[in-house]
ZAKEBA-206790 format. One record per residue (C-alpha): x, y, z. Coordinates in steps of 0.2 Angstrom, whole numbers, always signed. Example, Ala and Ser with C-alpha at 12.3 -4.5 7.8 and 13.67 -1.06 7.14 Angstrom:
! residues 2
<c1: +62 | c2: -22 | c3: +39>
<c1: +68 | c2: -5 | c3: +36>
END
This chain:
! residues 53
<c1: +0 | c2: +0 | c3: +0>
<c1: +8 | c2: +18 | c3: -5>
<c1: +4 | c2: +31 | c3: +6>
<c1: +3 | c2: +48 | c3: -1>
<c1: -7 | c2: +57 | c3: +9>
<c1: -13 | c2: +55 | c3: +27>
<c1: -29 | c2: +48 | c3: +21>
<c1: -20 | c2: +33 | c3: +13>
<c1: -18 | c2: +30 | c3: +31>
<c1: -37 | c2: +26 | c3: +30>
<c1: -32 | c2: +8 | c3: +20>
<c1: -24 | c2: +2 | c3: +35>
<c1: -36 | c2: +8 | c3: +49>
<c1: -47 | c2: -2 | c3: +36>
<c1: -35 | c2: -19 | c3: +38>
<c1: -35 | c2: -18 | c3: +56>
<c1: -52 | c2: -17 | c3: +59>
<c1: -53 | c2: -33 | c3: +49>
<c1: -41 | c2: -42 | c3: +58>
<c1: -26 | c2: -38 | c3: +51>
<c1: -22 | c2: -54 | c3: +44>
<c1: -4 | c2: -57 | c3: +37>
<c1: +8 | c2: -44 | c3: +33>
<c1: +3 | c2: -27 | c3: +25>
<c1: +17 | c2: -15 | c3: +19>
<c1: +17 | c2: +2 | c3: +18>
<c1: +25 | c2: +14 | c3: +4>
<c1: +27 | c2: +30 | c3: +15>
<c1: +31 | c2: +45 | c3: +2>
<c1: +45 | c2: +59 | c3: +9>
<c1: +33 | c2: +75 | c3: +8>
<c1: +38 | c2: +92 | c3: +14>
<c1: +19 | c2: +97 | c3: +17>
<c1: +16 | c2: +84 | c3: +31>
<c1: +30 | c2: +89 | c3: +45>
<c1: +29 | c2: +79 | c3: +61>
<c1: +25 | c2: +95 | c3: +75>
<c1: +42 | c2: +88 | c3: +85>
<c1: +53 | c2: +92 | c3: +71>
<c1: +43 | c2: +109 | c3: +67>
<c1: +51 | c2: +113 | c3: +84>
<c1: +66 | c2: +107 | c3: +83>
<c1: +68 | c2: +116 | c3: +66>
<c1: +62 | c2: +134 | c3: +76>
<c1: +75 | c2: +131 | c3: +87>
<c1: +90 | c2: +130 | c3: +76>
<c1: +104 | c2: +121 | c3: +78>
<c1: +113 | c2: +115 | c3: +95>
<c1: +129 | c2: +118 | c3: +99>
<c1: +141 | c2: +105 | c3: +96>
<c1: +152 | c2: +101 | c3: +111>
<c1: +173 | c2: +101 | c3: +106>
<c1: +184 | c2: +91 | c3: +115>
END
């Protein structure tokens, strides 16, 4: 199954509430207009310092 879009993620709600027989894998597409809202912070942050020994 490739998932494009969130609601591809709909196929595999679908799956599990029939049992989720077997194996099912998923195609997840790189997209730069879904952003997890942990790396949208980390992005606003900039970056960290990198310790030198």
């Amino acid at each position: 199954m490739t998932i494009d879009t969130l609601a591809d993620l709909d196929g595999l709600t679908d799956w599990v509430h029939a049992g989720a027989q077997g194996v099912l894998l998923l195609d997840c597409r790189i997209s730069t207009s879904v952003v997890a809202p942990y790396l949208s912070e980390m992005m606003q942050q900039g970056p960290r310092p990198v310790a030198v020994d």
